[in-house]
Each structure stands twice: as structure tokens, then as C-alpha cells.
C-alpha positions as a printed NumPy array, in Angstrom:
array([[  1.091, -14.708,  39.594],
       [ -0.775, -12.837,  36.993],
       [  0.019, -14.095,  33.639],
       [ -0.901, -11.12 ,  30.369],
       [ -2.212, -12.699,  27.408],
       [ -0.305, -10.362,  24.675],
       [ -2.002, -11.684,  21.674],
       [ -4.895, -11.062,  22.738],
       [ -4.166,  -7.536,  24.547],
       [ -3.236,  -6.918,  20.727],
       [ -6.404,  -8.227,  19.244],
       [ -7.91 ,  -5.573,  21.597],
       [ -5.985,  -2.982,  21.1  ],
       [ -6.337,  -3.14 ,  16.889],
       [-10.243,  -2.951,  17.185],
       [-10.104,  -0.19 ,  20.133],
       [ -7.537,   1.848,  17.737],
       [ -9.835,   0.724,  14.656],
       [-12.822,   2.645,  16.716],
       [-10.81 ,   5.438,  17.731],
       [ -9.789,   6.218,  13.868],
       [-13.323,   6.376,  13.117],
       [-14.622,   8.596,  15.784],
       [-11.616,  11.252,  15.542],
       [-13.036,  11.004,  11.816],
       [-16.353,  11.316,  12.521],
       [-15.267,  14.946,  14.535],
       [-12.922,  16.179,  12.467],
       [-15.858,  15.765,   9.815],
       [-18.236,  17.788,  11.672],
       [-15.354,  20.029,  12.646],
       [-15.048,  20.422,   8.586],
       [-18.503,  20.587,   8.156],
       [-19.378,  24.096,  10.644],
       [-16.296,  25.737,   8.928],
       [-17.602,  25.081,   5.639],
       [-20.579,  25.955,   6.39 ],
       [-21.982,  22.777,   4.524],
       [-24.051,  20.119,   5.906],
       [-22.374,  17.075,   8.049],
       [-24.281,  14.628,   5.696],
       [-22.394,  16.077,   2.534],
       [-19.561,  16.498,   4.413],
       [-19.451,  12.482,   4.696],
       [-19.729,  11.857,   1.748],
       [-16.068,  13.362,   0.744],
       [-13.197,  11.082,  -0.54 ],
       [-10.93 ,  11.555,   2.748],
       [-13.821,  10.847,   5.45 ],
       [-14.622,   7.402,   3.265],
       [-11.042,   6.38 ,   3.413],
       [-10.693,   7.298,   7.438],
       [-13.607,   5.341,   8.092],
       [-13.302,   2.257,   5.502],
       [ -9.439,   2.545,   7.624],
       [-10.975,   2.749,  10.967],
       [-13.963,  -0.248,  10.123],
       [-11.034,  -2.267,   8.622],
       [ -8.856,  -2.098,  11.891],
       [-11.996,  -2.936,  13.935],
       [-12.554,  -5.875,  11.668],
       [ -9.21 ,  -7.568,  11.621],
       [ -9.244,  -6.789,  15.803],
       [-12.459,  -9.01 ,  15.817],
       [-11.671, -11.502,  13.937],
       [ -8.361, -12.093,  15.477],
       [ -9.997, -12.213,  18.464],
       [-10.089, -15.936,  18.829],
       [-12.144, -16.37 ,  21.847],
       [-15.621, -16.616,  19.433],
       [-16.667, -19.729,  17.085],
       [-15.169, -19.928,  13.805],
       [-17.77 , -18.575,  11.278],
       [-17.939, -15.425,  13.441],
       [-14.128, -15.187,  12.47 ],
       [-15.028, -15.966,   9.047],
       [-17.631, -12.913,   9.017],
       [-15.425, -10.159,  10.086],
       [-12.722, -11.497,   7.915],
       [-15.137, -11.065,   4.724],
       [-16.239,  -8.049,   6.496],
       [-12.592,  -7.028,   7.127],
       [-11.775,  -7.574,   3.279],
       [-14.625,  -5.214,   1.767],
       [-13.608,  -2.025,   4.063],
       [ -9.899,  -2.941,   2.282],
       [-11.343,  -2.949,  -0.655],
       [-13.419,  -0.012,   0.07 ],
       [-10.335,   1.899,   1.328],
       [ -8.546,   0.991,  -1.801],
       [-11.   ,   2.51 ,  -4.03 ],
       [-11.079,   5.722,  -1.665],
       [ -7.071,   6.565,  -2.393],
       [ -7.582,   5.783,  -6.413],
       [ -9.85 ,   8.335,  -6.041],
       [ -8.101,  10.326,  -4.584]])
């Protein structure tokens, strides 16, 4: 009998969905971008693309370091890593 490990089918699906946020990001950017007629580079650099991908990094940080099946400073990095894209996503909607 085949037994699912749900936590960590969740762990996997939060960084997966963390990674999917950013790259539907990263195209809608450059979608942005060729109807502005402005460069993709300056088109990153807008408030909503650095709150989409301070989101989407965030999500794939918490799925890491929920992970569990990794020694536990690597958990420790992507927590402190995890942390600074919330704090980064923070700033982005004050700026907002």
C-alpha cells in the first residue's frame, strides 16, 4: 500500500506555487514591457513586479525551509532568507 506524505506534498507544492508566481511575473513584465514600449530592465524595476516577485521568492522560501528532509541550518537559511523577501514585500505595498 502506498502511503502520501501530505506535509510534505504541501512543502512542495508552496515552493512550486512560490516559482510559478514569479515566472507568470516575470511574463506579464515583459508582456508590459513590448506594450510600453520601454525596456524589460526598467520595466522590473516597477513597484508591482518587486512585490510579485519578493511574493513569489517568499513562497519558495517558506516551501524550502519547511521542507524538513535537509539539516537544520539549511532550514535556518531560507527562513532568514524567507523573512527579508517579507520584509521586502512589505516595503513594496507601502509604496504602493
Amino acid at each position: 500500500m502506498i502511503v502520501i506524505d501530505w506535509f510534505q506534498l504541501l512543502t512542495n507544492a508552496i515552493w512550486i506555487l512560490g516559482l510559478a508566481v514569479l515566472l507568470a511575473g516575470l511574463s506579464y513584465a515583459s508582456y508590459q514591457a513590448a506594450g510600453a514600449k520601454r525596456s524589460f530592465r526598467r520595466q522590473l524595476q516597477m513597484p508591482g513586479f518587486n512585490l510579485v516577485s519578493s511574493l513569489g521568492l517568499l513562497l519558495f522560501c517558506v516551501g524550502l525551509a519547511a521542507t524538513g528532509n535537509q539539516s537544520w541550518w539549511k532550514s535556518v537559511v531560507w527562513s532568514l532568507l524567507a523573512l527579508a523577501f517579507a520584509w521586502q514585500a512589505w516595503v513594496a505595498i507601502r509604496q504602493r
